[in-house]
C-alpha positions, 0 to 999 in steps of 0.5 A: 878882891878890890873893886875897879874903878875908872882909874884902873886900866890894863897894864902890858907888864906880864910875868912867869913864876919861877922857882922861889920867885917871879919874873917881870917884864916891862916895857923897857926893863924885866927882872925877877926876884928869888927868895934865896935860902937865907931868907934875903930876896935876890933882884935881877934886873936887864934892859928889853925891847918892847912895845914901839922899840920892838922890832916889826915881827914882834908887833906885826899881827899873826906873825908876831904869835909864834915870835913872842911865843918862842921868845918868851918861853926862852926867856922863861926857861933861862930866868927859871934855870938862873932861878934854880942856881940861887937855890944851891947853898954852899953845903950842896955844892961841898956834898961828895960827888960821884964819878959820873957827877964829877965828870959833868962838873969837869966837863961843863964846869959852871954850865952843868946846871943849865946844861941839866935844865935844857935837857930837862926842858927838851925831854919834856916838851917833847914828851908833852907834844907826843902825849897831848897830841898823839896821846888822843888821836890814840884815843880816837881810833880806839873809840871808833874801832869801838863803833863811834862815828868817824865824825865823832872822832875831832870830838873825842880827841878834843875832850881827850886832850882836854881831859889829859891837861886838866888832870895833868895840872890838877894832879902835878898841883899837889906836888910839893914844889909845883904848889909852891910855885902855883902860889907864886904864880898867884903872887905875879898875878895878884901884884899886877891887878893891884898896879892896874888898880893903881894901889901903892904896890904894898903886901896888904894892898896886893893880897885883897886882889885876884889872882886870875888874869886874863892874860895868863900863859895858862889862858894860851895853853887852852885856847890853843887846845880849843882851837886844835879841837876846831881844826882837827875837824878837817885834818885827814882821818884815816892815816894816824901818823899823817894826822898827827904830822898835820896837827904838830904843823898847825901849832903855828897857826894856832899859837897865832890866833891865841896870842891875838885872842889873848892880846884882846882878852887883855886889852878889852873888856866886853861879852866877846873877851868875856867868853874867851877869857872864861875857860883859861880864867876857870883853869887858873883855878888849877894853877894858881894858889893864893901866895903868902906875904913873903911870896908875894914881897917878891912879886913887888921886888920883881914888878917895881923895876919894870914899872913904867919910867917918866915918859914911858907908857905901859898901857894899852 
């Protein structure tokens, strides 16, 4: 990793990886770039609104959270879906298909993909929600059934949740697919630290710099956690389903006062952003991998159309 000195500074460019590839967002232009099965990487690249052209609920604190929240997870899903698209070659598409296939394709025509994908995608935010946030409170009442303390339960359901994330992360990482796109997932990163380290955007110059940042959707995810383990402190105890309603209604707040957590993390660096940084940091250990040349080549086609033009200001 190269040091900082004081010409670096804390870009607003952040990112996703994708499947072969990552996405970029800037502050008037986003693209991503995908290493299609030839080897030939694919640029796409469109106009966003972001910083001062932003509309007011999307700057506004605490109101904005949930906002850009939902509006960047959309956008990471279409980018995600659009990039598994650029992975079917021409041999896939002349493959026999069956009955069933057949009337898909009939059906949704050029859509099926997407159509798949958001399927995908509902099934398992939904089956994510039941099991990370009903999963523990299961845990919970086995555990003072068993003779814990009703007090203890918030804390038994927290290190549940916690448990469950970083097993879930630590196990899908040795999957195929899913490293490959941990590693690209340590491509984005890196390619930004070495733009905030204002180095020439080069493969020898991004591989010497880390792939931790504070920023990471990673991050969210587990202030979010830590911070459900706090309220859960004060949500009814005796009724399970009531419980888990107030707890699912709490998510709103809670992705609020993360993404202000993490707008600071990203913006400042003392003790305070140090702390809430440091367990996101730690679980980026988990979801990120260091990436090859040619992953992070893509990263760099991704980051270099969104790279501030003259006059425009990506700093914080």
């Amino acid at each position: 990793m190269s040091d900082c000195k004081k010409e670096c500074f804390k870009s607003k460019i952040g990112g996703q990886a994708l499947i072969e590839g990552v996405y970029m967002r800037g502050i008037t232009t986003a693209a991503m770039a995908c290493r299609l099965p030839d080897g030939t990487i694919d640029v796409e690249q469109w106009a966003v609104k972001n910083g001062k052209d932003a509309p007011w609920y999307k700057k506004a604190p605490f109101i904005r959270g949930c906002i850009n929240f939902v509006s960047s997870m959309a956008e990471g899903i279409r980018c995600t879906m659009k990039s598994a698209e650029k992975q079917i070659t021409e041999d896939d598409e002349e493959e026999e298909l069956s009955k069933f296939e057949q009337w898909l394709t009939d059906k949704f025509g050029d859509k099926l993909v997407n159509v798949i994908m958001i399927i995908s995608v509902v099934i398992a935010l939904a089956f994510s929600l039941i099991v990370f946030k009903g999963g523990p409170i299961l845990v919970g009442n086995i555990f003072v059934k068993l003779g814990a303390a009703e007090t203890a339960r918030p804390i038994i359901e927290g290190l549940a949740r916690l448990v469950l994330l970083v097993g879930y992360m630590y196990a899908i990482s040795f999957m195929g697919s899913i490293k490959t796109t941990f590693m690209y997932h340590g491509a984005e990163h890196k390619t930004i630290a070495c733009y905030e380290a204002q180095e020439e955007l080069t493969v020898e110059n991004v591989r010497k710099h880390t792939r931790f940042h504070p920023r990471c959707g990673t991050s969210f995810i587990l202030i979010v956690l830590l911070l459900s383990l706090i309220v859960g402190i004060f949500l009814p105890r005796t009724n399970m389903w009531l419980r888990f309603g107030v707890q699912m209604l709490c998510l709103i707040p809670e992705a609020s006062i993360a993404y202000e957590l993490i707008k600071l993390a990203g913006k400042y660096d003392n003790i305070i952003t140090k702390i809430i940084s440091a367990p996101g940091l730690w679980l980026q250990r988990i979801t990120t991998k260091e990436p090859t040349d040619k992953q992070i080549e893509c990263a760099i086609a991704a980051l270099t159309p969104c790279l501030p033009k003259e006059g425009e200001e990506d700093k914080w």
